[in-house]
Backbone as a chain_set.jsonl record, in Angstrom:
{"seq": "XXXXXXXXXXXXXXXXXXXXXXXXXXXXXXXXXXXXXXXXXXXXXXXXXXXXXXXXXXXXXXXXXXXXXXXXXXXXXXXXXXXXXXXXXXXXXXXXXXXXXXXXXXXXXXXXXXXXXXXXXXXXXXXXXXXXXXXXXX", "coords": {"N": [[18.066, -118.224, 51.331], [19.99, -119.087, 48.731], [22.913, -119.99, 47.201], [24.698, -120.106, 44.516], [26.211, -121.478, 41.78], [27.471, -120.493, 38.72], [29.134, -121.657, 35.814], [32.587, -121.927, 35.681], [34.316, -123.91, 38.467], [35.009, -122.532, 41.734], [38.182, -121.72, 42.435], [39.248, -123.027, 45.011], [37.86, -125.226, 45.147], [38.185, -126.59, 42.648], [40.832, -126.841, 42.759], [41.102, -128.548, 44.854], [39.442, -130.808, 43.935], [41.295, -131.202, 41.236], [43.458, -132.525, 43.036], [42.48, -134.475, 44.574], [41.995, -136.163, 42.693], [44.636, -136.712, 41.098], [45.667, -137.812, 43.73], [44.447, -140.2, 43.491], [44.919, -141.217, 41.422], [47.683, -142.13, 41.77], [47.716, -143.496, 44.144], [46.326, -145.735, 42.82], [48.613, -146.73, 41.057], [50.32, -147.242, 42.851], [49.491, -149.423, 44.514], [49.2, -151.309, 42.557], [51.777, -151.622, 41.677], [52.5, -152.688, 43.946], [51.148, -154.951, 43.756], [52.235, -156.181, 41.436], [54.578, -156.781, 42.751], [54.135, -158.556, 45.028], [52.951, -160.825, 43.585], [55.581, -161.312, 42.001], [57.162, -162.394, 44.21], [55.733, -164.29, 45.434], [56.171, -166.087, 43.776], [58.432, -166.428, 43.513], [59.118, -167.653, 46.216], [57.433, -169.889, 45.679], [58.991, -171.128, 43.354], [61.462, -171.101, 44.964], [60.414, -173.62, 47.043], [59.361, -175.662, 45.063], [62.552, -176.229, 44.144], [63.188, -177.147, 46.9], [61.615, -178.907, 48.002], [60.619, -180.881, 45.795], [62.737, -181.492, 43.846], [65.071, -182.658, 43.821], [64.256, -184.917, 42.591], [62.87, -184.296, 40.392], [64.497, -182.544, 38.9], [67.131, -181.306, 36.786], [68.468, -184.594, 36.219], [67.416, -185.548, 37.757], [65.329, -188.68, 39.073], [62.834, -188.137, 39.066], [62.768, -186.781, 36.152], [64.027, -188.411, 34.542], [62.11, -190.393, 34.28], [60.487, -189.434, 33.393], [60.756, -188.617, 31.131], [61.395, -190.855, 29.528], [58.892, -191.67, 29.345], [57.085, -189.343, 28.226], [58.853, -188.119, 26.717], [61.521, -185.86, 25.951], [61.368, -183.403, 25.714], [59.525, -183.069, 27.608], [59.9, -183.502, 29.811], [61.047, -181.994, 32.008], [59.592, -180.34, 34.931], [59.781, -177.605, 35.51], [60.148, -176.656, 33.421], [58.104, -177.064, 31.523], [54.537, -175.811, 29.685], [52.232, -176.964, 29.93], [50.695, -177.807, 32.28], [48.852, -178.181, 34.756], [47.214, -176.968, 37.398], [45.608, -178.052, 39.208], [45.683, -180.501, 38.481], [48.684, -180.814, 39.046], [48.565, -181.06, 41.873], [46.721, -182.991, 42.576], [48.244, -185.416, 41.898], [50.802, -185.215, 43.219], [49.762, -185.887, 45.791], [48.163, -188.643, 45.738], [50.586, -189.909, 44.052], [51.904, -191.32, 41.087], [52.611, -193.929, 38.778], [56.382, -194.516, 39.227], [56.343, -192.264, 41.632], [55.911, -192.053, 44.805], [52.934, -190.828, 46.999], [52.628, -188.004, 48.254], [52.12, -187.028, 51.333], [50.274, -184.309, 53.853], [51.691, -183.339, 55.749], [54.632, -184.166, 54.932], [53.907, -182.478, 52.177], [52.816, -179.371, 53.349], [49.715, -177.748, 52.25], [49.805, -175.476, 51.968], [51.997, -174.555, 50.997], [52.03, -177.08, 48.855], [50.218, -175.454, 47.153], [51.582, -173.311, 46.522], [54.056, -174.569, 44.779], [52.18, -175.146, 42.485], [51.485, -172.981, 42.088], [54.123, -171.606, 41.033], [54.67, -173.181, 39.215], [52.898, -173.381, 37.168], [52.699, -170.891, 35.955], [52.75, -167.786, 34.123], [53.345, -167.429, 30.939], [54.008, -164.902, 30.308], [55.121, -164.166, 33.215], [57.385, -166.248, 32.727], [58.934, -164.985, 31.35], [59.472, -162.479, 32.09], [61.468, -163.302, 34.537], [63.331, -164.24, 32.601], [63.04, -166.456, 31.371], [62.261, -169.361, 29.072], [60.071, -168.724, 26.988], [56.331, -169.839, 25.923], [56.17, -173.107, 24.462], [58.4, -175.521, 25.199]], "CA": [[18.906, -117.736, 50.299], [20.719, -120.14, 48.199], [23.973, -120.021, 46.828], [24.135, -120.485, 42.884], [27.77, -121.474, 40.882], [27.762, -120.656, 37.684], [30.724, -120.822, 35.19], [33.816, -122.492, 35.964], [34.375, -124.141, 39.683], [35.885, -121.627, 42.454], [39.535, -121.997, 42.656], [39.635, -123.526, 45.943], [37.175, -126.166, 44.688], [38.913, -126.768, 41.538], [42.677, -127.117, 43.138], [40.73, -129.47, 44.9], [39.18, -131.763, 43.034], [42.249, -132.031, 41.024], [44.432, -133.007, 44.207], [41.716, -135.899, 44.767], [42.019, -137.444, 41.124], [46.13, -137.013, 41.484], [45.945, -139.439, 44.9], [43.544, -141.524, 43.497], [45.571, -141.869, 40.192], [49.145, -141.901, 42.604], [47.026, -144.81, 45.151], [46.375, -147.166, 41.955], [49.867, -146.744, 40.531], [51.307, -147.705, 44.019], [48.117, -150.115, 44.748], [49.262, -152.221, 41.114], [53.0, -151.668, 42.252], [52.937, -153.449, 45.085], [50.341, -156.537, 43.936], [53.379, -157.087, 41.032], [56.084, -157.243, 43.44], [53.511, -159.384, 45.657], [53.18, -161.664, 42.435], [56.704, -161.997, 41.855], [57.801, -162.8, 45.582], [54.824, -165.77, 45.539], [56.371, -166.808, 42.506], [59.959, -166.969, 44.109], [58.541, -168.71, 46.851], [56.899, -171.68, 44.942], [60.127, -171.957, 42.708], [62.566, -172.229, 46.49], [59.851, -174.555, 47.46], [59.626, -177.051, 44.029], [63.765, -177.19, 44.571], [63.708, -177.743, 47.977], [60.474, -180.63, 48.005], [60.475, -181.756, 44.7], [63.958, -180.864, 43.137], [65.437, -183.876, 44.405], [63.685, -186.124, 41.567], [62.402, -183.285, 39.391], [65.457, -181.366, 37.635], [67.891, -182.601, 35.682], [69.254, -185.195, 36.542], [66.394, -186.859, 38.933], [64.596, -189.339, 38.941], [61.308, -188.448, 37.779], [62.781, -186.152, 35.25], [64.414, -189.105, 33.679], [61.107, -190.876, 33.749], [59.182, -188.787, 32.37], [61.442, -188.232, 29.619], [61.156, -191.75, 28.62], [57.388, -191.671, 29.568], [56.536, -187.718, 27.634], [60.087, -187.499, 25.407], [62.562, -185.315, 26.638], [61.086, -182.058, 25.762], [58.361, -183.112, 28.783], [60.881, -183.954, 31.26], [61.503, -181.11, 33.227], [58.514, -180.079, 35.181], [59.665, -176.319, 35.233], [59.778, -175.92, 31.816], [56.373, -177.67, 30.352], [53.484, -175.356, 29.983], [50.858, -177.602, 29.562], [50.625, -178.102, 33.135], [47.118, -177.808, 35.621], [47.487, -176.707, 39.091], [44.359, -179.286, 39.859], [46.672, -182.2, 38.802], [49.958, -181.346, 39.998], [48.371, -180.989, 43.503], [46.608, -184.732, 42.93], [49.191, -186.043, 41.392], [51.257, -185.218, 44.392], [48.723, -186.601, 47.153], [48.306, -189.825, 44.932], [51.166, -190.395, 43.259], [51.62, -192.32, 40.083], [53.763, -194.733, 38.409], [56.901, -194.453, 40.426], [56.107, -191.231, 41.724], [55.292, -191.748, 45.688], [52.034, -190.188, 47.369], [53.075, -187.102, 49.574], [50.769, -186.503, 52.626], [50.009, -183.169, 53.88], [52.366, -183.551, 56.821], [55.468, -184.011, 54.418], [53.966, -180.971, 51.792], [51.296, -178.785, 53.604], [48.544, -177.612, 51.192], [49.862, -174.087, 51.609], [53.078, -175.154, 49.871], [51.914, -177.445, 47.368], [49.613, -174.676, 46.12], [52.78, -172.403, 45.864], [54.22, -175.126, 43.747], [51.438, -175.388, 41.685], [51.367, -171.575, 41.093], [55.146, -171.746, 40.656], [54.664, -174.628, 37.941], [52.033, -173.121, 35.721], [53.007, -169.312, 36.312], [52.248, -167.792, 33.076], [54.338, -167.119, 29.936], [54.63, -163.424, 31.156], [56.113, -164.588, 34.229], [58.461, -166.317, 32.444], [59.647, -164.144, 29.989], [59.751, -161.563, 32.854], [62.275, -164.114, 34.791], [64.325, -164.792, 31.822], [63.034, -167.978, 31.337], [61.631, -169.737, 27.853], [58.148, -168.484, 26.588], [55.802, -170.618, 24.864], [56.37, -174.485, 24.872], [59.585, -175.555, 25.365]], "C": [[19.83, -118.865, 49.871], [22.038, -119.527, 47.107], [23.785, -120.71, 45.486], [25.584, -120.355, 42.156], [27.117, -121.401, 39.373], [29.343, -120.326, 37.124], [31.303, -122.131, 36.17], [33.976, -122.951, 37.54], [35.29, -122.907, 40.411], [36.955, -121.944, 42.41], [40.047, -123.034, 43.982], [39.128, -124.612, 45.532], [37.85, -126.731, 43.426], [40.095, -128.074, 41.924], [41.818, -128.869, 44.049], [40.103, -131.016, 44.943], [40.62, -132.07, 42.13], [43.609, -132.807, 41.798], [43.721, -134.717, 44.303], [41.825, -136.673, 43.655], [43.486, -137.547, 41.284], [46.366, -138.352, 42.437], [45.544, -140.306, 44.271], [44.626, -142.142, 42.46], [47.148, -142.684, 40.917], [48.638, -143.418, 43.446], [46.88, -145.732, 44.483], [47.464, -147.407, 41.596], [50.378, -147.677, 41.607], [50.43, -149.535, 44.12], [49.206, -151.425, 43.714], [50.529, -152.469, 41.163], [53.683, -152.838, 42.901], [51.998, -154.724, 45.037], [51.484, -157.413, 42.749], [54.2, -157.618, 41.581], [55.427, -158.261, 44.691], [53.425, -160.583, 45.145], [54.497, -162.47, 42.524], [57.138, -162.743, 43.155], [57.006, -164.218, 45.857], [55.561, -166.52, 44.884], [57.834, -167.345, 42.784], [59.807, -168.154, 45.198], [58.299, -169.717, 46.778], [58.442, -172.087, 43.704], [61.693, -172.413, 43.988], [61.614, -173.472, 46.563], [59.991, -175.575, 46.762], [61.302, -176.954, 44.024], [63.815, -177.877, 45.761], [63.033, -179.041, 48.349], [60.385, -181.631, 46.657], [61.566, -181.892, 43.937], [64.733, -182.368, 42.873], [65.273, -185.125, 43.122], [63.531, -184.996, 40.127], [63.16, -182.315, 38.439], [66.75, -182.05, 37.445], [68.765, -183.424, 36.425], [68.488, -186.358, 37.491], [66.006, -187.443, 38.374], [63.282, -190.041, 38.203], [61.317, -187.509, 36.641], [62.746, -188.035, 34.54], [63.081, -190.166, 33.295], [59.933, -190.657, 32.999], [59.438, -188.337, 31.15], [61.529, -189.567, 28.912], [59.862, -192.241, 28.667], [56.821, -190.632, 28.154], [57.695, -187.722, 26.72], [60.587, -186.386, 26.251], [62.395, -183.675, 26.994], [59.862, -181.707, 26.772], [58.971, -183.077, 29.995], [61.139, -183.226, 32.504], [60.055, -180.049, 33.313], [58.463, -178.411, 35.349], [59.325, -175.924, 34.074], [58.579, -175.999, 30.89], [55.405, -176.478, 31.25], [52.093, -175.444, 29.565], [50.115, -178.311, 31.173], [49.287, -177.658, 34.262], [47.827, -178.0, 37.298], [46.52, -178.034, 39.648], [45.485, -180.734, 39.615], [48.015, -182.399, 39.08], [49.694, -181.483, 41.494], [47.747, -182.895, 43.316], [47.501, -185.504, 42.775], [50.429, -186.386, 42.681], [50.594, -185.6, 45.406], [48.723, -188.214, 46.569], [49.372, -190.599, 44.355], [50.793, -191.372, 41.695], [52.634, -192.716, 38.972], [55.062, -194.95, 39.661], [56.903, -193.697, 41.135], [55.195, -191.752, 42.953], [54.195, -190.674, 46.271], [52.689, -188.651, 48.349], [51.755, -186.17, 50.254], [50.895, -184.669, 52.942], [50.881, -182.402, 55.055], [53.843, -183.448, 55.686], [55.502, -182.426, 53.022], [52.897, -180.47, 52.24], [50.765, -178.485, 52.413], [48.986, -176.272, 50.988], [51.341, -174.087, 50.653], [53.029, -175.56, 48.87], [50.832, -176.278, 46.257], [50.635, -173.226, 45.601], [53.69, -172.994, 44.827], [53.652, -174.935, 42.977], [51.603, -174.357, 41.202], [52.302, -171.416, 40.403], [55.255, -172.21, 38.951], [53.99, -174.022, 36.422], [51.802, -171.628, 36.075], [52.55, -169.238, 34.766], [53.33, -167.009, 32.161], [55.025, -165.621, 30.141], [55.246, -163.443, 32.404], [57.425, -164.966, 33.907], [59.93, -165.69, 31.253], [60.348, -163.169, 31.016], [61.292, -161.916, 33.753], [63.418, -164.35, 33.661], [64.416, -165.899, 31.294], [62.23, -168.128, 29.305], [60.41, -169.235, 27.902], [57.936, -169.32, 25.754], [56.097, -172.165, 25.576], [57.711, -174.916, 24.288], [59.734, -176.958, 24.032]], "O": [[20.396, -119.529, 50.739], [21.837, -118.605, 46.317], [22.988, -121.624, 45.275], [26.071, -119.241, 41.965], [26.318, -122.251, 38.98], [30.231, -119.541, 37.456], [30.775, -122.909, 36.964], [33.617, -121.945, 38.151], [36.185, -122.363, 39.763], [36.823, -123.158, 42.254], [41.079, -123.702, 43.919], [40.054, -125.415, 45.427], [37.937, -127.934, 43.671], [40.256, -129.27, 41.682], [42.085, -130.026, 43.723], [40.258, -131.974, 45.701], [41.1, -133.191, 42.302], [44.496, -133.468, 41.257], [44.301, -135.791, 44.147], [41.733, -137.897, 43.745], [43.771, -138.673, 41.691], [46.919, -139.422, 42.185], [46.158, -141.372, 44.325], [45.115, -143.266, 42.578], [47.55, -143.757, 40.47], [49.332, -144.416, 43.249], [47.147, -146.812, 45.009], [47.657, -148.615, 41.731], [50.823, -148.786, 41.31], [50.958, -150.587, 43.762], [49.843, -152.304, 44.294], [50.797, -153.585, 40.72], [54.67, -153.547, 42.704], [51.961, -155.495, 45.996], [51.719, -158.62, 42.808], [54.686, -158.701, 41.254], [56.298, -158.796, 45.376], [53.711, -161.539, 45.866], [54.672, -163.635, 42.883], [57.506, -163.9, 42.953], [57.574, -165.151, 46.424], [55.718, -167.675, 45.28], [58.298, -168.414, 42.385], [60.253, -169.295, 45.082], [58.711, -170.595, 47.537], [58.746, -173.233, 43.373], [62.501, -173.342, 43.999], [62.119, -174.48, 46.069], [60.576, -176.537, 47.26], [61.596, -178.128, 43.797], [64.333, -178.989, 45.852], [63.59, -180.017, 48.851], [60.137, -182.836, 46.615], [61.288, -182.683, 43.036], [64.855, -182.958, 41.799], [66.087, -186.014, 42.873], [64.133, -185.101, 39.059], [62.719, -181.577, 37.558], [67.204, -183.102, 37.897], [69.669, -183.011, 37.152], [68.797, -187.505, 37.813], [66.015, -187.268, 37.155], [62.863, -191.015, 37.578], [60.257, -187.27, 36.063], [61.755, -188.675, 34.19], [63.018, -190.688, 32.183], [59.015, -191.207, 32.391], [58.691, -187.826, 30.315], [61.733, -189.516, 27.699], [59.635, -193.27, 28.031], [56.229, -191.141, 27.203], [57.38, -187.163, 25.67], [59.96, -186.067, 27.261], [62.869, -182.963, 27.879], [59.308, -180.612, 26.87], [58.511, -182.639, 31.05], [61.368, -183.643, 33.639], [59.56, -179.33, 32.445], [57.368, -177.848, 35.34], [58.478, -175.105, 33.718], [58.209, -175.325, 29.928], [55.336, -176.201, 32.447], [51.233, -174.677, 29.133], [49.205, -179.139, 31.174], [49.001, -176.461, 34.291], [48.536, -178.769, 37.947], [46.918, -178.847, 40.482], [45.875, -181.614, 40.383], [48.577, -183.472, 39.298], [50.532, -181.971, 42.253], [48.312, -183.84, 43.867], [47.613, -186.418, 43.592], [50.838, -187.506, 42.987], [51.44, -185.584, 46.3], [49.468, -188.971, 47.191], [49.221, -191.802, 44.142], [49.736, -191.913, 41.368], [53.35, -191.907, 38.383], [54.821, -195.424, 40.771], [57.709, -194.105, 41.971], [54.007, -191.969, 42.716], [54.524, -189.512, 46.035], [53.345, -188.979, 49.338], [50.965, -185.276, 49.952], [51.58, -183.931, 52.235], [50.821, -181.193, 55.277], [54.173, -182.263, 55.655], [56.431, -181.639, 52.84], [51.852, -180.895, 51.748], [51.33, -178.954, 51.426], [48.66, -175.749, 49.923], [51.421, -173.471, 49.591], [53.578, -175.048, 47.895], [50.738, -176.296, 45.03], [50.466, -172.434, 44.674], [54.166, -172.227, 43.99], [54.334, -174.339, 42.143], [51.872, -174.313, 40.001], [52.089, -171.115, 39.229], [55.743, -171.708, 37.938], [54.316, -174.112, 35.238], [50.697, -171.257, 36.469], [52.097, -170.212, 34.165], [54.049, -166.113, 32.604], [56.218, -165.319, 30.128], [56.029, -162.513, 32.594], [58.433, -164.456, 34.396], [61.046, -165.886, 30.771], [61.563, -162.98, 30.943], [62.188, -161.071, 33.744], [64.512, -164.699, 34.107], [65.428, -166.409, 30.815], [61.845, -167.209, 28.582], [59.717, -169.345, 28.913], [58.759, -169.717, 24.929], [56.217, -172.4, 26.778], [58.061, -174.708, 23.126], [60.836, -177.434, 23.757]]}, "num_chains": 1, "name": "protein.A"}
């Protein structure tokens, strides 16, 4: 003997099914929640990190701002603000150096650092808008 639904789901079946689409919808909300505020906290991370390793030379007033502002013009100078920037060559760029711009080994920035710089560096215009910072090219 087989059991045969027609018509509309039972009530218990129903309530149920819409409980399961609720979590699911309630589990992505949270899910998408918590990978922004995962986002942002990386993103804080790699901007402590470029003051505390690179700051030194790199914001106003250093070193390799000032060289790169008579290298790039002034509106290049400050490596937060340009967003023409490649994660692939601020990480070589930093292992290599170039011009006056010493090499730094992996021992002075680990690799898990300089790639929080890097993300830091070339975050994306919605990052910085979100921050308060300039959008677009500075």
């Amino acid at each position: 003997m087989s059991a045969r639904m027609e018509g509309p789901l039972p009530g218990c079946m129903a309530k149920l099914l819409l409980l399961t689409v609720a979590a699911a919808c309630i589990a992505a909300a949270g899910a998408k929640a918590l990978a922004a505020d995962d986002a942002a906290q990386k993103l804080e991370e790699g901007k402590q990190l470029f003051h505390a390793r690179c700051g030194y030379c790199h914001l106003t007033g250093g070193t390799g701002t000032i060289m790169l502002a008579r290298r790039l013009g002034k509106d290049r100078a400050l490596l937060e603000e340009r967003t023409d920037l490649k994660a692939d060559y601020i990480k070589k760029i930093t292992r290599v150096g170039i011009n006056g711009m010493p090499p730094h080994n992996r021992i002075e920035v680990p690799d898990s650092e300089l790639d929080s710089i890097a993300s830091y560096l070339t975050r994306p215009a919605s990052a910085r808008v979100a921050a308060g910072e300039k959008g677009g090219t500075p």
